[in-house]
N, C-alpha and C positions, 0 to 999 in steps of 0.2 A: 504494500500500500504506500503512496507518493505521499509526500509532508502536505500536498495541497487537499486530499480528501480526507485527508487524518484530522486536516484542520477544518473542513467542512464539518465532520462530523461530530468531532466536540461543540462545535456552534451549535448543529440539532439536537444536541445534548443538552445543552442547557438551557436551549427553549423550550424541551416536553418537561425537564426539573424543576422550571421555574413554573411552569400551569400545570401542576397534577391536577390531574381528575381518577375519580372511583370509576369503581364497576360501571358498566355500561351506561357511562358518561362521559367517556374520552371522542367528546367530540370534536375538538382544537388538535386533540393529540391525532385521531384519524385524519382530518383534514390536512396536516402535516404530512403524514404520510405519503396522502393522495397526490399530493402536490409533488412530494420526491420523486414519484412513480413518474406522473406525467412528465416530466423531466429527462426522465431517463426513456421516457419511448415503453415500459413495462404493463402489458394489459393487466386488472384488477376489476374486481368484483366490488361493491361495497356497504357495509348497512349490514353485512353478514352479523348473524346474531344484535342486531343492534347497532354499534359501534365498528364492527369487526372490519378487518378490509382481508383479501384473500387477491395475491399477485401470481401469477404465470408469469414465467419466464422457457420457453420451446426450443429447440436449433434440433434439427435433424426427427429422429426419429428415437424412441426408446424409452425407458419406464421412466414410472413420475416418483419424487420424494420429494418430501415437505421439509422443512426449516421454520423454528418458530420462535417469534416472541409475544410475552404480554406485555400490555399501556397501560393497565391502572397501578392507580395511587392507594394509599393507605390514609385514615381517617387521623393526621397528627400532627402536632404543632412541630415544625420543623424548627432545629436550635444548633444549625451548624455554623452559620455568622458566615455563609460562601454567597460573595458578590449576584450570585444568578440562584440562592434560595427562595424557596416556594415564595411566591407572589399573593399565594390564595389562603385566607388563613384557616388551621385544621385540616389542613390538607398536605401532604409530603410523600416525596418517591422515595420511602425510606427503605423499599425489598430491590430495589435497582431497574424499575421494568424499564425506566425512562434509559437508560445503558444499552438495557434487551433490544428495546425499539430500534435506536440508534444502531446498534453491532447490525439489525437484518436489515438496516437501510444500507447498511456500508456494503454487506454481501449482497446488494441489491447491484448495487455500483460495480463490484468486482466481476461478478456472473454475467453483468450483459455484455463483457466484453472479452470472457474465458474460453475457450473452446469444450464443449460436450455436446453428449447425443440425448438428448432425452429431454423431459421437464421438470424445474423445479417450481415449487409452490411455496410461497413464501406467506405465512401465516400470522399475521398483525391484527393479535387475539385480543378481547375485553374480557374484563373479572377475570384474573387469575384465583386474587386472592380472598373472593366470598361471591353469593351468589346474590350481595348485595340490593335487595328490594326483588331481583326478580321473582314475578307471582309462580314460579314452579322449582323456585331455591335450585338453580339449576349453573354453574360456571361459566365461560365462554368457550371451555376446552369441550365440555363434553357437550355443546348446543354445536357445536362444529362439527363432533362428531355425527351426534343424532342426524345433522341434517346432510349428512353425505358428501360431506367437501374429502372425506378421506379414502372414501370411498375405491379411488385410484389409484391411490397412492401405494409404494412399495417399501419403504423407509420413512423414519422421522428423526430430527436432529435437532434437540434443544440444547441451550447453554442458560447457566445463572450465575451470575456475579455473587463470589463470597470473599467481603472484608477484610477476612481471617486468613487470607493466602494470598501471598506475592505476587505480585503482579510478573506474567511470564508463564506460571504454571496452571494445572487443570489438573482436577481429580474426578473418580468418577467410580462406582459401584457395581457390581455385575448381578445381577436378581435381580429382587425386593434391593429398590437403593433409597427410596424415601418412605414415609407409613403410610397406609391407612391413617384415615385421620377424621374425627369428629369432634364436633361441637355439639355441647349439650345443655338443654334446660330443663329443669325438674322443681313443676311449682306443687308444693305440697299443700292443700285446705283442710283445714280443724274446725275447729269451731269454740269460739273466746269465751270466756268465763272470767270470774273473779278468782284471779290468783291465789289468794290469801283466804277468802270465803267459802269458795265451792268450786274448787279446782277439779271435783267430780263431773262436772257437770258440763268441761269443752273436752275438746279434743287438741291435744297439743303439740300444735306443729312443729315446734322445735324438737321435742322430744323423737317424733316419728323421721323429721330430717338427720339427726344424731345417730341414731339407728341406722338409718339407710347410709350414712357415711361410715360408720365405724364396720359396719355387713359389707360395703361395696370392697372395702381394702381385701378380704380373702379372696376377691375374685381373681387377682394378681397371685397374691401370695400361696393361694390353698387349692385352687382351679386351674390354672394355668401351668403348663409346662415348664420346667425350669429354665431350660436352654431355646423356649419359645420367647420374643421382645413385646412385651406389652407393658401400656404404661395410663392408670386411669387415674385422671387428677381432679379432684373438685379446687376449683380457685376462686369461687364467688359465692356469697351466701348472706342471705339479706330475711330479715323477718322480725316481726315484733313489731307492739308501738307504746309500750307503758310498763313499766316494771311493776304494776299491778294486776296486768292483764293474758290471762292466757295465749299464746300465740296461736291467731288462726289462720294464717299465711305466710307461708318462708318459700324462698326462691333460692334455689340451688343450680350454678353452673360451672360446666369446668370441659374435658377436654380426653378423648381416646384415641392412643395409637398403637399399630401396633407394624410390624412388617408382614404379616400373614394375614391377608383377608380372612381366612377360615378362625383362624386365631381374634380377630377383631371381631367378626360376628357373633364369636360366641361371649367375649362379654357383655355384647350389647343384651345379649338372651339373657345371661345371667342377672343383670342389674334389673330386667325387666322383672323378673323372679320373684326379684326381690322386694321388686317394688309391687309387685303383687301380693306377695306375703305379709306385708305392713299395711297393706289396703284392709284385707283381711281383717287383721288385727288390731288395728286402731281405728275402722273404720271412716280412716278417711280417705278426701279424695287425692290421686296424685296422679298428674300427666309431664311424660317422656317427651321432652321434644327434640329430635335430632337433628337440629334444622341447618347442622353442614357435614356435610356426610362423602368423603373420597375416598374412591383406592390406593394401593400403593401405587409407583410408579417402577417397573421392568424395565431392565437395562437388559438388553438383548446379545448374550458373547459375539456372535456371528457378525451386527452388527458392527460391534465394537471392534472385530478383526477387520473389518471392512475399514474402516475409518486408521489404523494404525499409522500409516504413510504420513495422510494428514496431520496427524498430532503429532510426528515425531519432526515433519517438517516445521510446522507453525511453531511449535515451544520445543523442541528438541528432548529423546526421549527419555531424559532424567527428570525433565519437569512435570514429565506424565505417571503420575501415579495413583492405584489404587486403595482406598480408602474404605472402613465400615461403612454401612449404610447409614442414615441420618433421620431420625425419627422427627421431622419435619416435611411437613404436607404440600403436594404440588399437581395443579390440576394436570399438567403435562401425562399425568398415569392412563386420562382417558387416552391421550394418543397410543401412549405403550400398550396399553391392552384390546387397540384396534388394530395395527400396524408393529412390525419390530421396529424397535426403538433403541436411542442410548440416548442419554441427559447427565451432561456432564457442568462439573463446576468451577466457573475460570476466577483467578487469581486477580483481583479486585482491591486486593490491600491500601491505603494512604498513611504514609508517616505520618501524617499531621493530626493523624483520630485513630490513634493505639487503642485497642481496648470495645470499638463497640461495633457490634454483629446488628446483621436485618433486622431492621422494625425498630431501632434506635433511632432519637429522634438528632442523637450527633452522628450519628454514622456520614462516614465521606467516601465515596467511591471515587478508586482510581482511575482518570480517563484515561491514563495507559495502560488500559487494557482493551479497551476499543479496536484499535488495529488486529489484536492477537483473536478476539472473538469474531471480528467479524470477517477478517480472511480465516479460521478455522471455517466459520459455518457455509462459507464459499465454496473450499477446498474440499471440504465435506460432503456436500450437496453433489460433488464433481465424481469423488470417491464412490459415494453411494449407487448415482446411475449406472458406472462403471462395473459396479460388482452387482448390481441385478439385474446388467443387461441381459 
């Protein structure tokens, strides 16, 4: 990549950083997009899922593979004090998708003028990360899929900027490389009484919420395999309104992963268990809600052999290494469990912000990393038609 698209590219960087938008509300951010396309001469589709834009790029003849990034933003007060910080306030691209965007506009630029046989689809997805107000709690990944855009496809090729690792290098997982992953809410109804008088006579939601926490921990510890990854977290818990009054409403919410879908299914079964057995018994009422719910995300060996060249070119191959999985959620899994896959995680580091990982609201992503993701995901794209022709 020439110093003059390198420096293109951090300018589109830090015009989608500076206007994050949420889920299925990157409308500036698509627009951006559209406009780079048009540009470049590359047909696209757009409005996909909402927001979504969906690019071809053709020459010759031969199978099709996707490349993907997400545009939204995260719901948070950005506090990094960087000249081109979010504009908008409550709002910040503190998971890096505004990087993501930029790396497949860059590969946008490199592939219209690489030589291959075949097509790539470049994929400038909404809602990575929640399915944000939409009426069927459904992602951008997996509304791409339902609706047939992968349909063709014979490969997929994602990347994510991690903080935590030097810029230069890429890591990446072979299975199960991120969890299963849900979001939960669990409102419990009693019924109030006088604390001190006739504590007989509610039903006490705190009580029956304590229960159900202190019962949900064996589902880990007493149910689950040892050498299987699961991990059920309550992190939020609200109820009560008078230190004389019975509690007849408590809200419980927290957070399940695991790397084995079979393995994650069955605690949701178990808590439900449970939470019918306290229905039973204390007679109250208590509803599950699981109102974000992903697979894990499959890293494909075969693919990953496919891709070696590329990686060993782009970052050279001591920089390439294998890593555990990471029991952090990413919709990328609807692709891998459509199409083989590999989603790998590139070295994003800044000296200047030691210390804080995705979803911090100081996190600084490195722009020299931009070159290395987005001629990987180029090179990639090139690698892939090559080995499914």
């Amino acid at each position: 990549m020439d110093n003059k698209l390198a420096e293109r590219l951090v300018n589109i960087r830090r015009q989608i950083h500076a206007c994050p938008e949420l889920g299925y509300e990157e409308e500036n951010t698509s627009g951006l997009v559209r406009g780079e396309l048009d540009q470049l001469g590359i047909d696209y589709i757009s409005h996909i899922a909402g927001t979504g834009v969906i690019a071809t790029l053709s020459k010759g003849t031969g199978p099709t593979v996707a490349i993907r990034a997400d545009m939204d933003a995260l719901p948070m007060q950005e506090e990094t004090g960087l000249p081109f910080a979010s504009a908008v306030k409550g709002k910040m691209h503190a998971c890096g998708h505004d990087v993501h965007t930029t790396m497949l506009i860059g590969a946008a630029h490199l592939l219209r003028d690489m030589p291959f046989q075949g097509t790539v689809k470049f994929l400038f997805q909404p809602s990575e990360e929640g399915p944000n107000k939409d009426p069927d709690r459904k992602t951008g990944a997996r509304r791409f899929v339902e609706d047939g855009h992968l349909d063709d496809v014979s490969a997929a090729l994602g990347l994510h900027v991690d903080p935590s690792l030097p810029v230069g290098n890429i890591t990446y997982a072979l299975g199960p490389a991120l969890a299963c992953t849900g979001f939960f809410k669990i409102e419990i109804l009693g019924k109030a009484a006088h604390a001190g008088a006739a504590p007989q006579l509610g039903i006490d939601a705190i009580i029956v919420a304590t229960q159900l926490v202190q019962s949900a921990q064996t589902i880990i510890s007493r149910h689950t395999p040892p050498l299987e990854t699961a991990v059920l977290s309550f992190t939020k818990i609200n109820g009560g309104v008078a230190p004389n009054v019975i509690a007849d409403k408590v809200v419980l919410e927290g957070t399940i992963r695991s790397l084995s879908l079979e393995t994650y299914e069955e605690v949701i079964s178990r808590l439900n268990r449970i939470i019918d057995g306290l229905k039973l018994t204390h007679g109250a009422v208590i509803t599950f809600d699981l109102y974000f719910d992903i697979p894990s995300v499959l890293n494909n060996p075969q693919v990953h052999t496919k891709l070696e060249q590329p990686l060993a070119e782009v970052f050279g191959q001591p920089a390439v290494k294998e890593v555990i999985p990471l029991l952090a959620g990413e919709d990328f899994s609807y692709y891998s469990r459509k199409v083989p896959s590999m989603f790998y995680l590139l070295g994003a580091q800044d000296p200047t912000s030691p210390g804080y990982y995705l979803h911090h609201p100081k996190v600084i992503f490195n722009e020299s990393c931009i070159p290395y993701g987005a001629t990987f995901l180029a090179k990639g794209a090139v690698s892939l038609l090559e080995g499914y022709r």
